[in-house]
VEXVEX-901463 format. One line per 10 residues: number of its first residue (from 1); for each residue x, y, z of N, C-alpha, C, CB. Coordinates in nm, 4 decimals, decimal comma. Each point is the difference from the previous one (the first is absolute). Glycine has a CB too. Layout:
N
NUM = X/Y/Z/X/Y/Z/X/Y/Z/X/Y/Z | ...
//
This chain:
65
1 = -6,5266/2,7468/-6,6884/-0,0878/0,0765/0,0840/-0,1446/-0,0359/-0,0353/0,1711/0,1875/0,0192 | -0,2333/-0,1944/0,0884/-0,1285/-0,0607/-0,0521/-0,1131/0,1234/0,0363/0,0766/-0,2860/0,0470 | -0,1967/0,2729/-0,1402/-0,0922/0,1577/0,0048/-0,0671/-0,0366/0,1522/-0,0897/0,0660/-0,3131 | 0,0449/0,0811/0,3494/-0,0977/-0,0427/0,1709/-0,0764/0,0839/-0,0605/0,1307/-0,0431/0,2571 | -0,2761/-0,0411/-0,1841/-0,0933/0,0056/-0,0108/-0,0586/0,1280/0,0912/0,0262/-0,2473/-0,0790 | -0,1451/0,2887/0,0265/-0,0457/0,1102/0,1152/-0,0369/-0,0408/0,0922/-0,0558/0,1257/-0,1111 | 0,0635/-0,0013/0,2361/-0,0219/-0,0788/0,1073/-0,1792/-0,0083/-0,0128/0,2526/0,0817/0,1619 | -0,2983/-0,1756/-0,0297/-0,1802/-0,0119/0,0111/-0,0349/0,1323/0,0496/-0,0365/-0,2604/0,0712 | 0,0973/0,3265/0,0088/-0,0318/0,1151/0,0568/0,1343/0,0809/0,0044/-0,2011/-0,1045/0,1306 | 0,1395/0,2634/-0,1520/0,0974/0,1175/-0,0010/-0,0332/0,0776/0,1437/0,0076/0,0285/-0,2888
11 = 0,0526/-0,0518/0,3842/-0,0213/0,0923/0,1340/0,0480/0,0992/0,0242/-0,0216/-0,1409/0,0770 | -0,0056/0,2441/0,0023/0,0588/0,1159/0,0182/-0,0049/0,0350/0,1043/-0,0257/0,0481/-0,1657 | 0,1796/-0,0086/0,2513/-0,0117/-0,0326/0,1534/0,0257/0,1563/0,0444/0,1019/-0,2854/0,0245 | -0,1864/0,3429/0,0538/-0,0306/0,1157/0,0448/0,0665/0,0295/0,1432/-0,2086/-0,0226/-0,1451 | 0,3076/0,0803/0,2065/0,0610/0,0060/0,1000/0,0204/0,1404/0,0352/0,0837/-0,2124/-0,0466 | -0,1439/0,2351/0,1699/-0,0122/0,1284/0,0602/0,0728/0,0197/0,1190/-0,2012/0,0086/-0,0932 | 0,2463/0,0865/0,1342/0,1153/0,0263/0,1376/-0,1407/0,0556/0,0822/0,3142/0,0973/-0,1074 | -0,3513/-0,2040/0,2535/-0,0945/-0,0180/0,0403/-0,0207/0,1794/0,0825/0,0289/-0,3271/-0,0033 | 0,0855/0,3692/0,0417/-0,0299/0,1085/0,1103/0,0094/0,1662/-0,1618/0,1778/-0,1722/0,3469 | -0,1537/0,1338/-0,4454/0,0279/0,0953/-0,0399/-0,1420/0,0954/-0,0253/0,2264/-0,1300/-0,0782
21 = -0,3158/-0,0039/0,0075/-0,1266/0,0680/-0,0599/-0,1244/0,0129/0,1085/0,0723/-0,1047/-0,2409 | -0,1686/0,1809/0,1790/-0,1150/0,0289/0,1132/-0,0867/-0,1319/-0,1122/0,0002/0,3521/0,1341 | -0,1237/-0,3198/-0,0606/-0,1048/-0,1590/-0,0386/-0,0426/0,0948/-0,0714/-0,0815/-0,2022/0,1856 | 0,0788/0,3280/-0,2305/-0,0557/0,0707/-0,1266/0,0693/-0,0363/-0,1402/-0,0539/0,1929/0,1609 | 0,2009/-0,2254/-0,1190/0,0634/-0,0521/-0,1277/-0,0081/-0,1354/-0,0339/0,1389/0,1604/0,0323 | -0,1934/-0,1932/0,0628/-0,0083/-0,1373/-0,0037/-0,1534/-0,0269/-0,0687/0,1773/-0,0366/0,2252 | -0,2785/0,0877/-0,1728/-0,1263/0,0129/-0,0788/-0,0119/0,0635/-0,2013/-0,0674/0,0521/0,3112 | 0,1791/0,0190/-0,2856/0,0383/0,0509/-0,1427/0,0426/-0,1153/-0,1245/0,0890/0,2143/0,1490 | 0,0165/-0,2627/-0,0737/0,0444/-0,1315/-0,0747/-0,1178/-0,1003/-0,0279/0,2291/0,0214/0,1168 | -0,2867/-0,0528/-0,0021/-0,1373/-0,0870/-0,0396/-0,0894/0,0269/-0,0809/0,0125/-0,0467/0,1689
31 = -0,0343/0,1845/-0,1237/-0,1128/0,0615/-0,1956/0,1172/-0,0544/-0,1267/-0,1374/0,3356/0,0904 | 0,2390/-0,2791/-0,1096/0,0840/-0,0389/-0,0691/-0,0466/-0,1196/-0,0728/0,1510/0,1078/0,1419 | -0,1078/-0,2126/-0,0517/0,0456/-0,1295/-0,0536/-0,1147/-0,0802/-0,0314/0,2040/0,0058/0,1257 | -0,3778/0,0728/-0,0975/-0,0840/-0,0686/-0,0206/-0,0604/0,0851/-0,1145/-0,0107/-0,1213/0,2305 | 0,0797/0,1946/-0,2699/-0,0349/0,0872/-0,1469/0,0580/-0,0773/-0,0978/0,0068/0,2381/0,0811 | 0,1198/-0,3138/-0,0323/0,0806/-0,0737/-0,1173/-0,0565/-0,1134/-0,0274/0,1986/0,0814/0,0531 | -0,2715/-0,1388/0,0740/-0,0617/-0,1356/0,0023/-0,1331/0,0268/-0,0934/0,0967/-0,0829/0,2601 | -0,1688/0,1436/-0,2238/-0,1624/0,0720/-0,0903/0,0602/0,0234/-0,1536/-0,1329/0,1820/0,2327 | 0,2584/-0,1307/-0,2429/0,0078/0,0248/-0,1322/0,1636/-0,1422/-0,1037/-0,1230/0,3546/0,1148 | 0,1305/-0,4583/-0,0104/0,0465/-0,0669/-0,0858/0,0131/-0,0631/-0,1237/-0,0103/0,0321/0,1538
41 = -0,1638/-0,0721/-0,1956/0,0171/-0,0380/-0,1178/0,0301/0,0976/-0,1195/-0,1300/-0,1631/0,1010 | 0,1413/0,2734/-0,0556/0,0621/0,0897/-0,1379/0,1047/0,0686/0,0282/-0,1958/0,0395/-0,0920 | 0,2958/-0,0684/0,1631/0,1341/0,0423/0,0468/0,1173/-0,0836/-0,0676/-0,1106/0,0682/0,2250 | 0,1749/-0,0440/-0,3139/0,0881/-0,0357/-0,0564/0,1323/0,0074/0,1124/-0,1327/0,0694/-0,2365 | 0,2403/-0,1924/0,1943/0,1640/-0,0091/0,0515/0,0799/0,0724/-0,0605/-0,0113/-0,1986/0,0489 | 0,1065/0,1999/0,0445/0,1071/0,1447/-0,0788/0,1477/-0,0811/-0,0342/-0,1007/0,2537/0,1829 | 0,1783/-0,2225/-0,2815/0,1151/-0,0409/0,0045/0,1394/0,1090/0,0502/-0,1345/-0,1612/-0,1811 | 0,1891/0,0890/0,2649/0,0914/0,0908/-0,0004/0,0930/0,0363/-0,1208/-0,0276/-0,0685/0,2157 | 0,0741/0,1971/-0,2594/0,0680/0,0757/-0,1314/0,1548/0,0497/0,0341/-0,2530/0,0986/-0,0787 | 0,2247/-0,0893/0,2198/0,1808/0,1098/0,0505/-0,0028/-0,0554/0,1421/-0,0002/0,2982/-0,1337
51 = 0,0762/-0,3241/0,1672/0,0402/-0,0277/0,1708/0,1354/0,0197/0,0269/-0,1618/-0,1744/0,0290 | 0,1584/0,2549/0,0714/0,1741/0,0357/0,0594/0,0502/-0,1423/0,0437/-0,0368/0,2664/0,1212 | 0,1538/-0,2546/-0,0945/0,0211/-0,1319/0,1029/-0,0129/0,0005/0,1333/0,1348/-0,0516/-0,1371 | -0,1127/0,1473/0,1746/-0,1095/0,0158/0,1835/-0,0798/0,0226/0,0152/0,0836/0,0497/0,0879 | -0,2069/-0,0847/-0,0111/-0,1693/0,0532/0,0223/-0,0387/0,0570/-0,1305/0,0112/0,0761/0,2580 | -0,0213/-0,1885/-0,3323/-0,0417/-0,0054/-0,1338/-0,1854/0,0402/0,0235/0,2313/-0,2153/-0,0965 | -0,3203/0,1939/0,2242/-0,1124/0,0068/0,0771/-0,0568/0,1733/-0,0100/0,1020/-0,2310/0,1704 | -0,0101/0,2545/-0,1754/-0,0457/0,1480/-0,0167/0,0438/0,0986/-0,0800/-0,0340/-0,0421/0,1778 | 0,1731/-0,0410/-0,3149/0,0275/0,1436/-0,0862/-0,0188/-0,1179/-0,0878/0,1773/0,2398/0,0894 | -0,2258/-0,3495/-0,1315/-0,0562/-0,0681/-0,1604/-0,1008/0,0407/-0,0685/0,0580/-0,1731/0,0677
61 = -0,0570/0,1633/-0,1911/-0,0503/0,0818/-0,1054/-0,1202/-0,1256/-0,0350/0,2505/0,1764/-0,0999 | -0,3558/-0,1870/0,0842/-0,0954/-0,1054/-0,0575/-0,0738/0,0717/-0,1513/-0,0574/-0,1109/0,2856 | -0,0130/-0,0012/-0,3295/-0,0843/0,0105/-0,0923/-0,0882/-0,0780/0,0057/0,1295/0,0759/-0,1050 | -0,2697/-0,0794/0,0336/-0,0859/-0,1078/0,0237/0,0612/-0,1419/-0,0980/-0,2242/0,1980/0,0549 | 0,1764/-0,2866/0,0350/0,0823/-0,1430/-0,0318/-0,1583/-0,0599/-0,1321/0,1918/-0,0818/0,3462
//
């Protein structure tokens, strides 16, 4: 088995059910994601600690990596 390398970029793909939300939630998310951007250089990665085996996305346990 040979080691892999990290990837060049870590993306994160954001997918919304178009008729569900109003453009207020949608404006919400955008403050959001430009709070994470303003505050990247001091935001640490998390490791995952516990994951079920189904939709591990929403009951895994992290810690800072």
């Amino acid at each position: 088995m040979t080691a892999r390398s990290p990837p060049r970029l870590e993306l994160v793909r954001l997918a919304m059910p178009r008729r569900v939300y109003t453009q207020s939630h949608v404006d919400y998310v955008i403050e959001a994601v430009a709070e994470v951007h303003q505050r990247r250089q001091t935001l640490r990665g998390l490791r995952i600690t516990c994951e079920p085996p189904v939709l591990r996305h929403f009951t895994a346990r992290f810690e800072e990596a």
